[in-house]
C-alpha positions as CSV (number, residue, x, y, z in Angstrom):
1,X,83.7,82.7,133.1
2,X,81.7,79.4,134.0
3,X,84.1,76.8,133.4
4,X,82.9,74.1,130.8
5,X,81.9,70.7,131.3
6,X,83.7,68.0,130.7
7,X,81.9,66.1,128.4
8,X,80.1,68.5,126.6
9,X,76.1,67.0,125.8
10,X,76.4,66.9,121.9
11,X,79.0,64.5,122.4
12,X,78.2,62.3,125.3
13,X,77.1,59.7,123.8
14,X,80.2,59.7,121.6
15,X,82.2,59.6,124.3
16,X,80.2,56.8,126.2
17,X,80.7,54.8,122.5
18,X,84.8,55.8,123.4
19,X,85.0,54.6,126.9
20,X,83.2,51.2,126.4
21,X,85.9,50.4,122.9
22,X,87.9,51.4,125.7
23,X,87.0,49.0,128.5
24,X,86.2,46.3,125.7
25,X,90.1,46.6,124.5
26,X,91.3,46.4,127.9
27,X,89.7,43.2,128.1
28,X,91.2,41.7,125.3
29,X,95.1,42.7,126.1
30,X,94.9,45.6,124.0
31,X,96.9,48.6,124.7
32,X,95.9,51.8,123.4
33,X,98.1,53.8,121.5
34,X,98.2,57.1,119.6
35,X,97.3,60.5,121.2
36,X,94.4,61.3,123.4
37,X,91.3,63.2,121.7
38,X,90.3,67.3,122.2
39,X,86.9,68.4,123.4
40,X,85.7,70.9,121.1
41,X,86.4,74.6,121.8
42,X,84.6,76.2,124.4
43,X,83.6,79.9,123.5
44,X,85.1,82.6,123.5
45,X,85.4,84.9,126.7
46,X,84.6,88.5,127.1
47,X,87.5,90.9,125.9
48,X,89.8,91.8,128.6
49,X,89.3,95.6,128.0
50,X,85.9,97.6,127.6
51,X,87.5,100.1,125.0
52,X,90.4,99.8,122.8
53,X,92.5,96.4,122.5
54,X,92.2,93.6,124.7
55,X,92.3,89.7,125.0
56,X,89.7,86.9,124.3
57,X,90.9,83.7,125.4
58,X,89.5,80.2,124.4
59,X,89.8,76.5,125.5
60,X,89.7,72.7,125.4
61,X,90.2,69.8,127.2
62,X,92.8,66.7,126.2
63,X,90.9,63.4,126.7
64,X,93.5,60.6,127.7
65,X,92.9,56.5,128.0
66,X,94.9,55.0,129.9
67,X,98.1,54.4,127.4
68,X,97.3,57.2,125.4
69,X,100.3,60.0,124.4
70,X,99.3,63.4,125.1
71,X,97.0,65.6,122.4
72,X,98.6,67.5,119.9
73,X,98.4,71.3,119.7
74,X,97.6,73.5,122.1
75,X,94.6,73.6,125.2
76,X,94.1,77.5,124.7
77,X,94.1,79.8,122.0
78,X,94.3,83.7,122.6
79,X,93.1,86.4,119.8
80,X,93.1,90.3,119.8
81,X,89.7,92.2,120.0
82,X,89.6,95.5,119.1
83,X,86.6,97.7,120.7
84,X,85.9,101.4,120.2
85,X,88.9,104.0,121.0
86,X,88.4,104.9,124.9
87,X,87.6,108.5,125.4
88,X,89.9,111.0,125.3
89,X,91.7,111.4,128.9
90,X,90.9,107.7,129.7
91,X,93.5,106.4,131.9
92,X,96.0,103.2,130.5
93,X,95.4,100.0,131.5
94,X,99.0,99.5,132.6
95,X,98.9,103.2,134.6
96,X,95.7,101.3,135.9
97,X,97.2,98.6,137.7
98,X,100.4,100.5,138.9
99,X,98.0,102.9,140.7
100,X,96.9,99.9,142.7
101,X,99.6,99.6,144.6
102,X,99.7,103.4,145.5
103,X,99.5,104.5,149.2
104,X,100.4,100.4,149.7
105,X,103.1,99.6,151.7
106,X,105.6,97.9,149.9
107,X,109.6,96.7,150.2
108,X,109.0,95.4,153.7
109,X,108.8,98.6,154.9
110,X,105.7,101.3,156.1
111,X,106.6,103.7,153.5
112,X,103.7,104.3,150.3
113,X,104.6,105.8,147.3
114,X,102.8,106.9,144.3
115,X,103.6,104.1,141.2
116,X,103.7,105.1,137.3
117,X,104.5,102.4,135.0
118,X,108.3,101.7,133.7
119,X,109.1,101.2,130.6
120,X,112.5,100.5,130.7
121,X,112.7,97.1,132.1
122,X,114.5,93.7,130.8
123,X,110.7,91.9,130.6
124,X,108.2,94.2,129.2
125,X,105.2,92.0,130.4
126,X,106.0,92.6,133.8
127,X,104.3,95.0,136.3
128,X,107.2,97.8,136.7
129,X,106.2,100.6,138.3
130,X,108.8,103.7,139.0
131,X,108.0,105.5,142.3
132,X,107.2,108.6,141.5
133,X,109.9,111.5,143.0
134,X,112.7,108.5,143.3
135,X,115.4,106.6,141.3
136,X,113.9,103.1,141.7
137,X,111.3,100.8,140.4
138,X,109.5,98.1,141.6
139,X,108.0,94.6,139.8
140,X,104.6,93.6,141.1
141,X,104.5,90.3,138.9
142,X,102.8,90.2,135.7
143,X,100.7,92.3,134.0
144,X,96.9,91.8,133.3
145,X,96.4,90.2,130.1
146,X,95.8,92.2,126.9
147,X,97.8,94.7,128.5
148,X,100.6,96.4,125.8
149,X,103.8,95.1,125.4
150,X,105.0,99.0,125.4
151,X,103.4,102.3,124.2
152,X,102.3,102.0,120.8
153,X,103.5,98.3,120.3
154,X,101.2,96.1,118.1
155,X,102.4,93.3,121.1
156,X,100.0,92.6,123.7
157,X,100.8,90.5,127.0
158,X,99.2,87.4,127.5
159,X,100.6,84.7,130.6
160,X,103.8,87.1,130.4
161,X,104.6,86.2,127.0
162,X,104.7,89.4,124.6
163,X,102.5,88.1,121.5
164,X,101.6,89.7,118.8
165,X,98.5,88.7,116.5
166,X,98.8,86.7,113.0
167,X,97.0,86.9,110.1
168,X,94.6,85.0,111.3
169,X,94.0,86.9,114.2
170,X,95.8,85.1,116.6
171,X,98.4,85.9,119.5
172,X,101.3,84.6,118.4
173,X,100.5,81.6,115.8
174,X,103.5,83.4,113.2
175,X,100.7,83.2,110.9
176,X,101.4,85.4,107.6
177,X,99.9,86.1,104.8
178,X,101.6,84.5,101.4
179,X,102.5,86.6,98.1
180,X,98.9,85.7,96.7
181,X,97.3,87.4,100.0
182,X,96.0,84.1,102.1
183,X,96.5,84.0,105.2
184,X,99.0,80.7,105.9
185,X,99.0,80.4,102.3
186,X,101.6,78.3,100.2
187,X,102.0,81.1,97.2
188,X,99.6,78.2,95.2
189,X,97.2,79.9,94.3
190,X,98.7,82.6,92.0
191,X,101.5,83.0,89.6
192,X,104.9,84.8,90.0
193,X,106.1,87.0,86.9
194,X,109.4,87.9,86.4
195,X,110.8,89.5,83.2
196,X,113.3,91.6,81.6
197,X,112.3,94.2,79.0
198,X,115.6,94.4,77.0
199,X,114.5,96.5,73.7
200,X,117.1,99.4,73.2
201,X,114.1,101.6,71.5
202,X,114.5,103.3,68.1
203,X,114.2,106.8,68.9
204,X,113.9,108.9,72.9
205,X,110.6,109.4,74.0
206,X,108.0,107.2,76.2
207,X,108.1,103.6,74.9
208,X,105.8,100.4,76.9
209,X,107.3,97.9,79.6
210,X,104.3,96.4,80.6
211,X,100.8,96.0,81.5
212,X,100.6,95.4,85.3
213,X,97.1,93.7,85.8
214,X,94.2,94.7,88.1
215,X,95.3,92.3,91.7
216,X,98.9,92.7,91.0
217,X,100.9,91.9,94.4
218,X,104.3,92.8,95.6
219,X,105.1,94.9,92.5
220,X,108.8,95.2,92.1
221,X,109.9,97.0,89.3
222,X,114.9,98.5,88.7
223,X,117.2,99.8,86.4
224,X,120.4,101.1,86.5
225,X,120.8,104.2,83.6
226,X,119.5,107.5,83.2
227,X,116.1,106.6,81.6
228,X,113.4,106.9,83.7
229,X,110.3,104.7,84.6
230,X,106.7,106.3,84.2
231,X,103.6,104.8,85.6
232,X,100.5,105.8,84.0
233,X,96.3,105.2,85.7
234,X,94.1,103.2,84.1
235,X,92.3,106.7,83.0
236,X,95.3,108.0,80.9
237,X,96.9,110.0,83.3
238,X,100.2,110.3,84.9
239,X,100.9,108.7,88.1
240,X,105.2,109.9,88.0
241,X,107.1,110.9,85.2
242,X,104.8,111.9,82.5
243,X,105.1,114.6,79.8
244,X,108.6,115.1,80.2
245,X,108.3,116.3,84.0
246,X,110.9,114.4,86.1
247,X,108.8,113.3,89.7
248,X,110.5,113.4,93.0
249,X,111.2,110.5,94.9
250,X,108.8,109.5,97.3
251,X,105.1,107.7,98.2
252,X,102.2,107.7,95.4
253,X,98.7,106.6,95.8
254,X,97.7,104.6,92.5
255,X,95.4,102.1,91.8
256,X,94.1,101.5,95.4
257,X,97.7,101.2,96.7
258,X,101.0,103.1,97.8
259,X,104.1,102.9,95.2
260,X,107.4,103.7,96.0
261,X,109.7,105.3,93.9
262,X,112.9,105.4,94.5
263,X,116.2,107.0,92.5
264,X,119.5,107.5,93.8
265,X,123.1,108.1,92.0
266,X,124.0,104.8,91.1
267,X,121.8,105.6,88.8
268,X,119.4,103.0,90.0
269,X,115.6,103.5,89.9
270,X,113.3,101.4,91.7
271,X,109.1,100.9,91.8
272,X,107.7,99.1,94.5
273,X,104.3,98.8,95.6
274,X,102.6,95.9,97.9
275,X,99.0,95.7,96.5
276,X,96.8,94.3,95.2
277,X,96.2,97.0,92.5
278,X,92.4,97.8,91.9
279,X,92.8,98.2,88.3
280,X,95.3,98.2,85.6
281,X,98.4,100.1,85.5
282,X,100.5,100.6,82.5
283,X,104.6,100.4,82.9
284,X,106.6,103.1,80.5
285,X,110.4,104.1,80.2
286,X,110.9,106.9,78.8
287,X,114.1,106.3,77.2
288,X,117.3,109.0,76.9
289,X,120.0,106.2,76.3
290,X,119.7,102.7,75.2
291,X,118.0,100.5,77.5
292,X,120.7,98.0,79.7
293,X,117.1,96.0,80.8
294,X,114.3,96.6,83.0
295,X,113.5,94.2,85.4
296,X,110.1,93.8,86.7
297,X,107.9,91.1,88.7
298,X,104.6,91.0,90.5
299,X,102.2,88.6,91.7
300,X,99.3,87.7,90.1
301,X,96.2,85.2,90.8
302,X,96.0,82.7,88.6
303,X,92.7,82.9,87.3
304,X,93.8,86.4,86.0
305,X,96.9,85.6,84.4
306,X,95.4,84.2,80.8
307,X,93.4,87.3,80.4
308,X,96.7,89.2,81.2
309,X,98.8,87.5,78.9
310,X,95.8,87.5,76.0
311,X,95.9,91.3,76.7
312,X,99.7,91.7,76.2
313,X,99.3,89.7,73.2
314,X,96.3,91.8,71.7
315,X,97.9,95.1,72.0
316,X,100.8,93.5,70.0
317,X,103.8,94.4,72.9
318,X,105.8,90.9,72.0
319,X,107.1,93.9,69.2
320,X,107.0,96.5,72.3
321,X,105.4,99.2,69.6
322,X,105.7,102.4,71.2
323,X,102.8,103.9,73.4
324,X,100.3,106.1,70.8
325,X,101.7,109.9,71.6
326,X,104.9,109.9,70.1
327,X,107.7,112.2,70.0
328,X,109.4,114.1,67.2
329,X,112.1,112.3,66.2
330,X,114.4,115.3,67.6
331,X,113.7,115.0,71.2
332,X,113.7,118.2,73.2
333,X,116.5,118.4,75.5
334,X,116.5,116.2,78.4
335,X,115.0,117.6,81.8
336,X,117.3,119.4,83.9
337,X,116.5,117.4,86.8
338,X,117.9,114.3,85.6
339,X,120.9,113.3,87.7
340,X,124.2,113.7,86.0
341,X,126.4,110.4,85.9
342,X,128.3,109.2,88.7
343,X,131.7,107.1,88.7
344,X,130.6,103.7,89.6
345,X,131.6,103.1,93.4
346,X,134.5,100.7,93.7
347,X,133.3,97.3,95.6
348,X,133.8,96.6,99.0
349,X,137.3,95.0,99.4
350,X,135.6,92.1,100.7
351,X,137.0,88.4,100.1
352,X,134.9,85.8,98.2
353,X,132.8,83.0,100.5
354,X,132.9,79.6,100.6
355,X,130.5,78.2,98.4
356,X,127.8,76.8,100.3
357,X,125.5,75.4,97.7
358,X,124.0,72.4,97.8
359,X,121.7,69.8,99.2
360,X,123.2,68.8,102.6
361,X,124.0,72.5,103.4
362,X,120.3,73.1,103.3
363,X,119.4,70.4,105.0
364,X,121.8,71.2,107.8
365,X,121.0,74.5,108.7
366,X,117.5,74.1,108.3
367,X,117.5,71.5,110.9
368,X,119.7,72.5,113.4
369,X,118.3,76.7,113.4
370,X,115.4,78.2,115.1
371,X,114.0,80.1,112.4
372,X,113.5,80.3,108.6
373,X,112.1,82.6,107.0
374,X,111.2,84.7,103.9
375,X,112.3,88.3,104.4
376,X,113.0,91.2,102.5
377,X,116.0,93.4,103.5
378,X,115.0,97.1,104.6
379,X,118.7,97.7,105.2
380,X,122.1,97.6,106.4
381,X,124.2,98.7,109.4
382,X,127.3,98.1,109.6
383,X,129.2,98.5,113.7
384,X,132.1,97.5,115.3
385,X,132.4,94.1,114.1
386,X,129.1,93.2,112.6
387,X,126.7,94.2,110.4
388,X,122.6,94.6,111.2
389,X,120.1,94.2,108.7
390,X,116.9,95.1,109.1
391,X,114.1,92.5,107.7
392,X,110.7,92.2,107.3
393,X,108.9,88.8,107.8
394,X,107.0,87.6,104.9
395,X,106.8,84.3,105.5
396,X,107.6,82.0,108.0
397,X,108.8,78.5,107.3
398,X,109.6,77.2,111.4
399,X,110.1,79.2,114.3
400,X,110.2,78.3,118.1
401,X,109.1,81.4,119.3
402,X,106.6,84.2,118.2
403,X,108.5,86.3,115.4
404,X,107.5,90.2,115.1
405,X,106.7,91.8,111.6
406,X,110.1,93.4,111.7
407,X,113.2,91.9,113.5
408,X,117.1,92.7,113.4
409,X,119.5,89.8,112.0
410,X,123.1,89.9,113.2
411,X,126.0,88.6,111.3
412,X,129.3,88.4,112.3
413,X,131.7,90.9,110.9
414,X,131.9,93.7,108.0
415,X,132.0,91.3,104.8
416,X,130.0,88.9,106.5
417,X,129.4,85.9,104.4
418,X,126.8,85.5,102.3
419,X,126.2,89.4,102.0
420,X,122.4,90.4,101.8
421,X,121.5,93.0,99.8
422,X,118.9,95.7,100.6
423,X,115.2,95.8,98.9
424,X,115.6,92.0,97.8
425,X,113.9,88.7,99.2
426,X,115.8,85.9,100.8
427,X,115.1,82.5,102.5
428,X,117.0,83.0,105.9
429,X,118.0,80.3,108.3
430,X,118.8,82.3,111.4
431,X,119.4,80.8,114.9
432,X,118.7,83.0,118.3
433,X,121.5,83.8,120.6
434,X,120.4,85.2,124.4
435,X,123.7,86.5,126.1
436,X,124.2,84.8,129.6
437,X,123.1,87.9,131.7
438,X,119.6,87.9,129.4
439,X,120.0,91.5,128.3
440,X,120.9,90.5,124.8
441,X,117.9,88.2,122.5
442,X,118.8,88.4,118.8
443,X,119.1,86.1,116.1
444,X,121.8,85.3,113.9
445,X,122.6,84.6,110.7
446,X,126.0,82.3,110.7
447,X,129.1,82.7,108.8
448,X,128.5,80.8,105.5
449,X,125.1,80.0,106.8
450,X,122.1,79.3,104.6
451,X,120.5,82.5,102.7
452,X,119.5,82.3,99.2
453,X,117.3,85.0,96.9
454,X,114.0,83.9,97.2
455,X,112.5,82.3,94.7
456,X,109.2,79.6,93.6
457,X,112.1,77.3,93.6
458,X,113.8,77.8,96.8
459,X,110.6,77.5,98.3
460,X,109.5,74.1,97.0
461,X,113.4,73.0,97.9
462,X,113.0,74.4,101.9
463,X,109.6,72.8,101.8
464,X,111.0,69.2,101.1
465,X,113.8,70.0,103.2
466,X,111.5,70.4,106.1
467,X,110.0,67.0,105.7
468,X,113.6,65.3,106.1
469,X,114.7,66.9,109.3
470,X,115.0,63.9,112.0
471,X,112.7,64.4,114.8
């Protein structure tokens, strides 16, 4: 790629205006201050790849006076392209460049061997090649950028980082998309509703929870008791649970998205879907024994949330009347494949924490970690002395290194303190720990360190607390 020039036409005379303010300030004792100026961003190159994923890198130039701190951000930006599936057979790019090397004397010696890539290396975005018929393997530097991380990574390799692309496209910028679906969003521009439907229901049968609106996001819906929650389409019919039929746990396609239902023993029951739904849905218990509360919350975009609530109010549910097709007041017998009820499983003998509530604690841990984050727990491991939970990002609040999608957060021991829960939302404040020899790169979660549900709350209060963090 030709390399640009350095003051770009468009803004020569601009920059001829610059230097003589400049020259003029000189002359009169004045120093400059402030950071230097960017030229703008030169084009896009050529993807790194002719088929499948590759690299497009872009660039700009800091211009300094003499006194003048450095610019802020960065000189180049890197983003993902994506170009037709190679043909079937086609070789890897990573197989590619191992090949180079084969029938190449290497190791100081006149012996060639044959080079297939290694996967099993400390730094992935290295060139490892294993020789093919022996027990060793060889690094040849780095790898060509837009080269994957690993087989079937979303990571690709760029200046032997491992980065993988944002919302917004770009390799490593951590950029997410919010609750309301914007890329780098703040959750302002929709509405978080959170109820519990508490009515005990005068007779068994199907009874209305709630309308969940057309653009509904992050749809999260649990109870604990042997009712059962039944989603109906906005055409009438049955998504799980209807007409007395009991539905298996597992994935269901409705209203342009996948919902999750879950049931185990406890009994707890559990809808979840991500969304946005592309119509309505309507939420229905259909109640055996009297309700102990349904909790249920979704995102919605504010412009849609007065028509939602002028529905609700319109089809009179403030009363929550029951849905049109009743049933006989003598309900047939429940379903056999209800779950019978379990004893309650005792608590983990685990000692209370400290309480760590308040102001300062907040401020201190977000200030002295490496990462916060919004994450929502996909579950617990518990070994040897620690406990693993597996978390997906949702929204990232400071990091000082690219995060992935999904990560592992250690804690220190089996009650560790405060305990996350799975299927829930939290603020973490995690810091990373690399053991000396470099074969360990985690983060951790501190005894009594900072993790609190998430909430519209907790994120205004981590969002002020970022502003008073010395620099």
């Amino acid at each position: 790629m030709d390399s640009a020039p350095l003051f770009p036409r468009p803004r020569l005379f601009q920059n001829l205006l610059l230097l003589l303010w400049a020259l003029l300030n000189c002359g009169l004792g004045v120093s400059a201050q402030g950071p230097g100026e960017w030229t703008p961003w030169v084009s896009w190159t050529r993807c790194s790849s002719s088929c499948g994923r590759g690299v497009s890198v872009r660039s700009r130039r800091c211009l300094r006076l003499p006194g003048e701190d450095p610019c802020w951000g960065d000189s180049h930006e890197y983003r993902l392209c994506q170009l037709p599936d190679c043909p079937p057979g086609a070789v890897p790019f990573r197989d590619l460049q191992c090949a180079l090397y084969n029938g190449r004397p290497v190791l100081g010696t006149q012996k060639t061997y044959q080079w297939v890539p290694f996967h099993g290396a400390p730094n992935q975005c290295d060139l490892n090649c294993l020789a093919e018929g022996h027990a060793f393997y060889h690094s040849f530097g780095r790898v060509l950028d837009g080269t994957a991380c690993s087989p079937g990574a979303q990571g690709v390799c760029v200046a032997g980082r491992c980065l993988s692309p944002g919302c917004d496209g770009l390799l490593g910028s951590g950029a997410l998309e919010d609750r309301c679906g914007r890329c780098g969003g703040a959750n302002d521009s929709c509405l978080f509703v959170q109820r519990v439907f508490r009515d005990a229901g005068a007779f068994a049968g199907y009874w209305n929870v709630t309308l969940i609106p057309e653009g509904a996001r992050h749809i999260r819906v649990a109870h604990r008791s042997r009712n059962h929650l039944a989603l109906m389409g906005g055409d009438g019919r049955y998504v799980l649970n209807g007409d007395w039929a009991v539905s298996p746990p597992g994935t269901y396609e409705a209203a342009g998205t996948h919902v999750v239902y879950t049931r185990d023993t406890g009994p707890q029951e559990t809808l979840q879907a991500a969304g946005p739904t592309s119509h309505n849905l309507l939420l229905q218990v259909l109640l055996q024994e009297p309700n102990p509360g349904i909790e249920f919350e979704f995102w919605l975009p504010q412009e849609r949330y007065s028509p939602f609530q002028a529905r609700v109010q319109a089809l009179g549910w403030p009363l929550r009347q029951p849905q049109p097709r009743e049933v006989e007041p003598q309900p047939p017998a429940a379903p056999a494949v209800i779950p019978a009820r379990t004893p309650t499983l005792a608590p983990d003998p685990c000692p209370p924490c400290p309480d760590t509530r308040g102001r300062a604690h907040r401020l201190l841990h977000y200030c002295g970690s490496d990462f916060v984050f919004q994450a929502r727990v996909l579950g617990r491991h518990r070994q040897a002395q620690e406990t693993r939970y597996e978390v997906r990002i949702q929204l990232v609040y400071k990091n000082r290194s690219p995060l992935r999608a999904r990560e592992y957060v250690w804690a220190p021991g089996h009650c560790p303190c405060p305990m996350l829960a799975p299927h829930r939302d939290y603020l973490l404040a995690v810091q990373r720990l690399v053991s000396p020899n470099g074969t360990q790169d985690r983060l951790l979660l501190p005894h009594a360190g900072y993790a609190r549900p998430w909430s519209p709350a907790e994120d205004s209060r981590i969002r002020l607390t970022a502003r008073r963090c010395p620099i």
